[in-house]
C-alpha angles and dihedrals in degrees: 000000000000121000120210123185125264102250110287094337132103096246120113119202129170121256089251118072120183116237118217108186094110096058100107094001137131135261087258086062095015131267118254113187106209096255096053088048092054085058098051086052088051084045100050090043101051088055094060094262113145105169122087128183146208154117147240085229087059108115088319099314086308085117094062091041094056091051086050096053093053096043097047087067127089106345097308105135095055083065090044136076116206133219125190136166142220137198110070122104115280098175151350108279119105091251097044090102147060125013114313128144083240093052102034096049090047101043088043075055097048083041105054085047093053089040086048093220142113096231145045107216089197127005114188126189102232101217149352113291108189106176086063108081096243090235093061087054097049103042087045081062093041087058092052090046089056104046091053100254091119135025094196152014139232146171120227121195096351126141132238096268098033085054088046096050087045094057099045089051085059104046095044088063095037081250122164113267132225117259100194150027129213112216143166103238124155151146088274092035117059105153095114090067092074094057114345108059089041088054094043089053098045100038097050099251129151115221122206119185126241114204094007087182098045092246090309098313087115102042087088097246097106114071142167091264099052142296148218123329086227128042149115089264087044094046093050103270112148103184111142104035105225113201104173101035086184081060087049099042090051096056086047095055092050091053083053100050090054093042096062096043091058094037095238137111130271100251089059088058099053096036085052089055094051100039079063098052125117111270098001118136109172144359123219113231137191147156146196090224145035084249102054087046093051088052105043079056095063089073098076090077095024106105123180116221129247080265106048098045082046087058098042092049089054107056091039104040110122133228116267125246130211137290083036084060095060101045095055081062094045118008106048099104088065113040117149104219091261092061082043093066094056099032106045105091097041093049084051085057108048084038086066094047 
């Protein structure tokens, strides 16, 4: 397993993360009873994974309980690093939501009692709250960090500006900054590309990738010709949103392709491309089964080779939007490294006519 630093933290974490949201969850999600999930987590463990993930909003707060359950045997949570998440509602009282001071410091409290720990290795806000004033939320954060509840922050879901005015906000306090942002970010999704992964690169952050296989869409077992009997996308699950399924489909065909000439699956595949892309530091895995688990694993000395990247970030590049557009045509004489990870291939491009 191979360990990247956390941003510009110290903190080192593997480029597998396991993913919990199943853990009391339904068939929609998937359902994880809690001694399966303790051998997920043994799993997870034995194979050099050290991050583990999860949220108050899982499943009620079922999700952090059941982590906490597993790591709180035999020595396990020396050996693990926990992630957890706040904004969503929690209850039905008028300040049992967003990011509040009121909201952040009571629910860091309900976690680290579910999670039965003393501390919080990474504790990320889950989403933009913008009816909260940024410097109460930060500062809300800071206060944790200092008396020793968490040890990091994190975003989770934001957007450029609003990471921007977060970390202002931040600075111009003396604050503590986030360290890393949780994003989708895919072979099928690559919206990030045009502001997250710049910022992440410019600003210091680590990212780390929620639903790496787009529920499923990107593991190679949906084509166009049919797909499993049993799923998040059979059972109703619409994250993430497709809107042209022959886009989808021909990534999908490439990530197969390439999965039957090296004798792998297609997860594999699609986990490998984005292990090697600019800025990112870790993707979060699952799995309804011991098998899935065991196989998602197998990526993390799984590479792809100079071919076969060049052949995925073809069928899947997106278009650019503007302003980009316009800087391939008149600001390419002058891109930061951050703009040349975006811009390359386009420039390229323009460049050839």
């Amino acid at each position: 397993m191979e360990y990247r630093y956390l941003g510009r933290s110290g903190l080192k974490v593997s480029t597998l993360t396991m993913g919990t949201m199943t853990f009391g969850g339904s068939e929609k999600v998937g359902h994880t009873e809690q001694t399966d999930a303790t051998r997920q987590v043994d799993l997870c463990l034995d194979a050099g994974i050290n991050l583990f993930d999860t949220a108050n909003v899982y499943n009620a707060g079922v999700s952090e309980e059941m982590l906490g359950a597993a790591l709180s045997q035999n020595g396990r949570r020396q050996k693990a690093l926990v992630a957890t998440k706040v904004r969503f509602k929690m209850g039905e009282g008028p300040n049992e939501i967003g990011l509040s001071r009121h909201h952040i410091i009571a629910q860091c409290h309900a976690s680290l009692k579910r999670l039965k720990t003393d501390v919080i290795d990474l504790y990320q806000v889950h989403e933009w709250d913008g009816m909260t004033p940024i410097e109460e939320t930060m500062e809300a954060l800071d206060t944790l960090v200092r008396h020793g509840h968490v040890r990091y922050i994190g975003c989770s879901n934001y957007s450029g500006w609003h990471i921007m005015k977060a970390l202002a906000a931040a600075d111009s306090r003396h604050n503590q900054r986030f360290v890393s942002q949780q994003i989708h970010y895919t072979l099928h999704s690559r919206e990030a590309e045009y502001e997250l992964v710049p910022i992440s690169q410019d600003q210091g952050l680590g990212m780390l990738i929620w639903s790496p296989l787009a529920g499923g869409l990107l593991s190679g077992k949906y084509r166009r010709n049919g797909g499993p009997e049993t799923g998040r996308h059979v059972g109703g699950h619409r994250e993430p949103p497709v809107y042209d399924w022959e886009k989808l489909y021909d990534i999908v065909d490439v990530v197969v392709a390439i999965a039957e000439e090296r004798g792998v699956s297609g997860a594999q595949v699609s986990l490998a491309w984005l292990l090697g892309r600019p800025g990112v530091t870790s993707v979060i895995i699952g799995g309804r089964t011991d098998q899935q688990f065991a196989d998602n694993l197998r990526a993390a000395n799984f590479k792809l080779s100079d071919g076969e990247r060049a052949r995925l970030d073809a069928v899947s590049q997106p278009p650019l939007i503007y302003p980009y557009w316009h800087q391939t045509f008149t600001a390419n004489d002058r891109l930061g490294p951050a703009d040349r990870d975006l811009l390359t291939p386009y420039v390229e491009d323009f460049k050839r006519g």
